[in-house]
C-alpha positions in Angstrom: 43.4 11.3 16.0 42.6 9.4 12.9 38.9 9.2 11.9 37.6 5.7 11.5 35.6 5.6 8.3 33.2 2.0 7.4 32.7 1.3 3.7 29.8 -1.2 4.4 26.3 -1.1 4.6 26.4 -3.7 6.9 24.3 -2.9 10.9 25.9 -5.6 12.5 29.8 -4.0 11.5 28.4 -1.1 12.6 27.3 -2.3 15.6 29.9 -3.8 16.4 32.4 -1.5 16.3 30.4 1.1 18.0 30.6 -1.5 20.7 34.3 -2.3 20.7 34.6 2.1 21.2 34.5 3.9 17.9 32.2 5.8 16.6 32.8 5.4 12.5 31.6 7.4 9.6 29.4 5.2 7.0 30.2 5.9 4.0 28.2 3.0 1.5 30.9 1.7 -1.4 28.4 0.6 -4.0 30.8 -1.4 -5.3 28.8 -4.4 -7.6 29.8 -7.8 -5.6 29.7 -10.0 -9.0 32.8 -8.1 -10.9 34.4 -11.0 -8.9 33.9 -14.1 -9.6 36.4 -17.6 -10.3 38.4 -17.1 -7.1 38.9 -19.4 -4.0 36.1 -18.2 -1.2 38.8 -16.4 0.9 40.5 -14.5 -1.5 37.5 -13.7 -3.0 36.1 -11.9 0.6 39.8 -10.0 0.4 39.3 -8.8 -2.9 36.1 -7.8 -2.4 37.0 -5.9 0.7 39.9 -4.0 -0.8 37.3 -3.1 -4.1 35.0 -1.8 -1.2 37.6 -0.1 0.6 39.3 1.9 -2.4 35.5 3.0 -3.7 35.2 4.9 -0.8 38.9 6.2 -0.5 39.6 7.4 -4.0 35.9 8.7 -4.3 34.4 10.6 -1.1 35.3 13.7 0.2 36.9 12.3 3.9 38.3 13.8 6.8 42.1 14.4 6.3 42.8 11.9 8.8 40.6 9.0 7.5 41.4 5.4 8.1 38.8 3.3 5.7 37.8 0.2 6.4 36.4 -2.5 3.6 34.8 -5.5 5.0 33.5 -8.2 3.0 32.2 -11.5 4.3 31.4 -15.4 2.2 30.3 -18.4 3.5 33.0 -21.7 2.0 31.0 -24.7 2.0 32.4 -27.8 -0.4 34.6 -25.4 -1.6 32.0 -23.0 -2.9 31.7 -19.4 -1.8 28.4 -18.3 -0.6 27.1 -14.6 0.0 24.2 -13.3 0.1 21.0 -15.4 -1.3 19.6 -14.3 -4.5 15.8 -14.9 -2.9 13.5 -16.5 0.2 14.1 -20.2 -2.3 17.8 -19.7 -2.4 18.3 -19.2 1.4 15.8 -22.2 2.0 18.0 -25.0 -0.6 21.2 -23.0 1.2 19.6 -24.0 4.7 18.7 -27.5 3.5 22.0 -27.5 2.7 24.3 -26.3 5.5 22.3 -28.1 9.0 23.9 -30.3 10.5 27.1 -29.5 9.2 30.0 -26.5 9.5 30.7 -24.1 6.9 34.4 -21.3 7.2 33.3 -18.0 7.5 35.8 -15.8 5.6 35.6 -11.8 6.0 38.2 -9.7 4.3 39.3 -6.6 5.7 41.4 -3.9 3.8 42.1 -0.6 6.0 43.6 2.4 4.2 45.4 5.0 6.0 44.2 7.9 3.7 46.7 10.9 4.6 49.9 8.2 4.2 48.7 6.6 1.1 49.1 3.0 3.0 47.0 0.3 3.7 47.1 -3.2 5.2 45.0 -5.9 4.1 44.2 -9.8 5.5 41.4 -12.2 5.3 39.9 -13.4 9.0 38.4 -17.2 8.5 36.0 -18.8 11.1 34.6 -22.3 11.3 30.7 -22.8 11.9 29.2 -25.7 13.0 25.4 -25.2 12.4 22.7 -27.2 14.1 20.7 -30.1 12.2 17.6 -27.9 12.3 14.1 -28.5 10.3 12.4 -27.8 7.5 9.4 -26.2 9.4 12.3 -24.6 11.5 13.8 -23.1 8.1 10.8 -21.6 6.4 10.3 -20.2 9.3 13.4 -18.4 9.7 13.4 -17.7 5.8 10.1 -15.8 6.6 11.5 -13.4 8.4 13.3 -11.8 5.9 16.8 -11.6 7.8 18.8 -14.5 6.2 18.1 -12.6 3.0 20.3 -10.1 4.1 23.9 -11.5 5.0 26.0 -13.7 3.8 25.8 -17.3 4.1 22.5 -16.6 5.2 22.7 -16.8 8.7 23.5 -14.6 11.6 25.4 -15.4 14.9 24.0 -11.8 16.7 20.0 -11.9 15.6 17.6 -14.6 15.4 19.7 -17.2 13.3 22.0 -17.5 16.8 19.8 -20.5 18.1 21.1 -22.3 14.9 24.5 -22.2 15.4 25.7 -24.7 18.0 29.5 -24.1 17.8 32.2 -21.3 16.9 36.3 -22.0 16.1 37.9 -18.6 15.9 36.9 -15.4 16.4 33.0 -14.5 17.1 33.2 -10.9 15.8 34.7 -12.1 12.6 31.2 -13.9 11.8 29.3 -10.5 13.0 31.5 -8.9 9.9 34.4 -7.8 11.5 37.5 -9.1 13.5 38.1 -6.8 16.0 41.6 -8.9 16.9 42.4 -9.0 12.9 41.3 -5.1 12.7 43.9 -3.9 15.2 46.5 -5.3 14.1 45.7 -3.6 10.7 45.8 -0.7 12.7 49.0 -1.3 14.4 50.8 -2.0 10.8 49.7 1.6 9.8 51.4 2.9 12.5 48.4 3.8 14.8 47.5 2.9 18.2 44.3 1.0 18.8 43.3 3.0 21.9 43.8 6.2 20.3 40.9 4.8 18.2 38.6 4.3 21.0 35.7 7.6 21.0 36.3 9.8 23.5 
């Protein structure tokens, strides 16, 4: 059976896909986020994804039967991509920003089929409606440190879930990973989704 292998940092893909029945290997890509730069928001979470996923491929000692998976997610708003802030004042003027309104919610997924030399590739994109919340309300979610960590600055699955009133598409994608997207990666490899599933 092929040996699922995540090339992301991130808890919540993690989490996730521990929950959907896998049990992954992390292996971190390092790859540096702002070699890209220029591109629309959701070819830019592609790209990004397949940079992360072919770090990890072509440079870690994997199990033979290694499928890895890059994920990377941006927020579009007004046609700007938005990832992770750059500090506490950056996710406040992004907050300020986004209540009230909806944002897409682009993640990029490239899965490589390691022993075949194939992989599949496609870009999951999720609209956000976010709730009109306050200032008082956003320092205080600033202050707790996890909008600093994830792109757009907000989470759907931690405490940021209060402020997000409305979801069109898929729910894992904004997690970090389309489950729906994901197995049909797997299927154009040539794998079976169950035969995924930890046993």
């Amino acid at each position: 059976m092929p040996n699922l292998v995540l090339a992301s940092a991130s808890p919540a893909r993690l989490a996730t896909l521990r929950s959907a029945g896998f049990a992954p290997q992390v292996i971190v890509s390092g790859v540096d986020e702002s070699q890209v730069s220029g591109i629309p928001p959701a070819e830019l979470a592609l790209r990004l994804a397949e940079l992360k996923c072919a770090a990890v491929a072509d440079g870690s000692a994997l199990p033979e039967q290694a499928l890895v998976l890059g994920c990377d997610s941006v927020l579009e708003l007004d046609g700007e991509a938005l990832g992770k802030p750059d500090d506490a004042e950056d996710a406040v003027r992004r907050w300020q920003a986004m209540r009230g309104r909806s944002g897409v919610l682009h993640t990029g997924h490239c899965l490589r089929d390691v022993a075949k030399g194939q992989q599949a590739a496609a870009t999951a994109s999720t609209t956000v409606h976010f709730a009109d919340v306050s200032d008082e309300e956003i320092a205080a979610y600033v202050a707790t440190g996890e909008p600093l960590h994830v792109a757009g600055a907000f989470t759907v699955d931690g405490l940021g879930g209060g402020f997000v009133t409305g979801i069109e598409g898929d729910h894992h994608n904004v997690v970090g990973v389309s489950l729906p997207l994901l197995r049909g990666l797997v299927g154009e490899l040539g794998h079976r989704w169950t035969d995924l599933w930890a046993r």
